[in-house]
N, C-alpha and C positions, 0 to 999 in steps of 0.2 A: 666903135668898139663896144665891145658888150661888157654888163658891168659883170666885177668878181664873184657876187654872188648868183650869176643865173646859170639855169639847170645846164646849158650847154654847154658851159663852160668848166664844169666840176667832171672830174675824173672816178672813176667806180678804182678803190684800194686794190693794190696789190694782191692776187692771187685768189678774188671772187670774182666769179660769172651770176648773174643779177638771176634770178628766178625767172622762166615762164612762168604768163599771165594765167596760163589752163591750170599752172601748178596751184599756184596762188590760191585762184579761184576753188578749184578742188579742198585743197587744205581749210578755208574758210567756210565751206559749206560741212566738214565735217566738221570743226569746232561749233557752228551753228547749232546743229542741228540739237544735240543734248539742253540747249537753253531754251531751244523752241517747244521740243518736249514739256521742258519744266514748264514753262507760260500757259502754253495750252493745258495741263493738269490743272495749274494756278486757277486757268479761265474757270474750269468748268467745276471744281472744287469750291472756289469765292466768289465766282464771276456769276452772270446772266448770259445766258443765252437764247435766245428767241429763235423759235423758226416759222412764220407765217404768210402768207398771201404776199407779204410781202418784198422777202425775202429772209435771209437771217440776222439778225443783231445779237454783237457783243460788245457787253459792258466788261471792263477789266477794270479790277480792283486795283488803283493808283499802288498799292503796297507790293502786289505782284508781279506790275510793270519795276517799281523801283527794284524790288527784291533782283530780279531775273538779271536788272542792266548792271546792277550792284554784284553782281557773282560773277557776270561775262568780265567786267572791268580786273576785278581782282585777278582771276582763271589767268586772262593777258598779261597782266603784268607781272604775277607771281613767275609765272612759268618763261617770258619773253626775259625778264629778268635772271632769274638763278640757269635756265637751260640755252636761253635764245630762242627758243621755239617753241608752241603750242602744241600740243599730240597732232592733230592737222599740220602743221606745218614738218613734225618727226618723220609721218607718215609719209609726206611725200618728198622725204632729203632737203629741206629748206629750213633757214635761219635767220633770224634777224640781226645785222650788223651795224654796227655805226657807220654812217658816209663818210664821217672823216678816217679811221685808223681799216677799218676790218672790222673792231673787235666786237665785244658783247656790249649790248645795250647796258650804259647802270638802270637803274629803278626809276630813276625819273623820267628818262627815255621812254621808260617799258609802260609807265604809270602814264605819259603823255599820249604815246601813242595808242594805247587803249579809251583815253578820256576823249580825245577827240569825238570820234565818230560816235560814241556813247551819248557826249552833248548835244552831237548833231539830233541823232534819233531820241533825243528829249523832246525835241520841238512839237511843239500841237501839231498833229495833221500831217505836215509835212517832214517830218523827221527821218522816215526811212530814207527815203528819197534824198534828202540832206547826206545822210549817212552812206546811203548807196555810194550817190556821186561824187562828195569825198576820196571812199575807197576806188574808184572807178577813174579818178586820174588819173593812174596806175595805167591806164591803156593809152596816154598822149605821154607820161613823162619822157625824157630821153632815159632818166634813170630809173622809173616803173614805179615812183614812187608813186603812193597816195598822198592826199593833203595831209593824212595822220603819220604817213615817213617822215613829208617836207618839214612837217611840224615837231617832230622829232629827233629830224637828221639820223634816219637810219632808213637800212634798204633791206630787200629781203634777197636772200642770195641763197643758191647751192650749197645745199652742206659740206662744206671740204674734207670731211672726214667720213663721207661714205660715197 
């Protein structure tokens, strides 16, 4: 028998259908991309950049990196909290819900599930990638979540009001 807490045994709430992964993915890449912006201005603003024989190097000022993950973090939670959803996630009819009721994430949810993958892509080196494959167990859960949903207890679902 499986225990109560595993993914296959937990039920998706009453009157949400779970989000495509394409959606998902979509909506992510547009909240992206405005941070990536920022970074790269950050780079080349504070930063070094090299372009030589032997290929290109960049140095990023630690305060840029922090700045950048420090505004994504907030962006998330502010927004996943008071609205349920990121302008990426508006855009393409998606919301984030609790796994247990339906409802809206509180703030610690919202704050959880932003800090996760933020901690991950902390790490030296290997952070994105951390980060990536976090959000990327989204494509094995039964419920699509990421380790930063699991971690949270909330899913991303269909906006029911559009």
């Amino acid at each position: 028998m499986l225990a109560p807490d595993d993914a296959t045994e937990r039920e998706v709430p009453a009157g949400v259908v779970l989000a495509p992964l394409w959606r998902r993915l979509l909506a992510r890449l547009v909240d992206e991309v405005p941070f990536l912006a920022l970074q790269v201005l950050g780079v080349v603003l504070l930063g070094d950049v090299r372009i030589d024989d032997e290929g290109i190097a960049v140095d990023q000022p630690l305060g840029v990196v922090f700045g950048v993950v420090t505004l994504g973090v907030v962006y998330e939670t502010v927004l996943v909290a008071w609205r349920g959803a990121t302008l990426g996630k508006l855009l393409f009819d998606l919301v984030v819900v609790r796994a247990d009721s339906g409802g809206r994430p509180d703030r610690h949810q919202a704050a959880l599930r932003a800090l996760v993958p933020a901690a991950l892509a902390a790490v030296p080196v290997l952070g994105p990638a951390l980060a990536l494959g976090a959000m990327s167990w989204a494509v094995w859960s039964p419920l699509r979540q990421g380790l930063h949903d699991r971690a949270a207890g909330t899913l991303v679902v269909m906006d029911p009001d559009r």
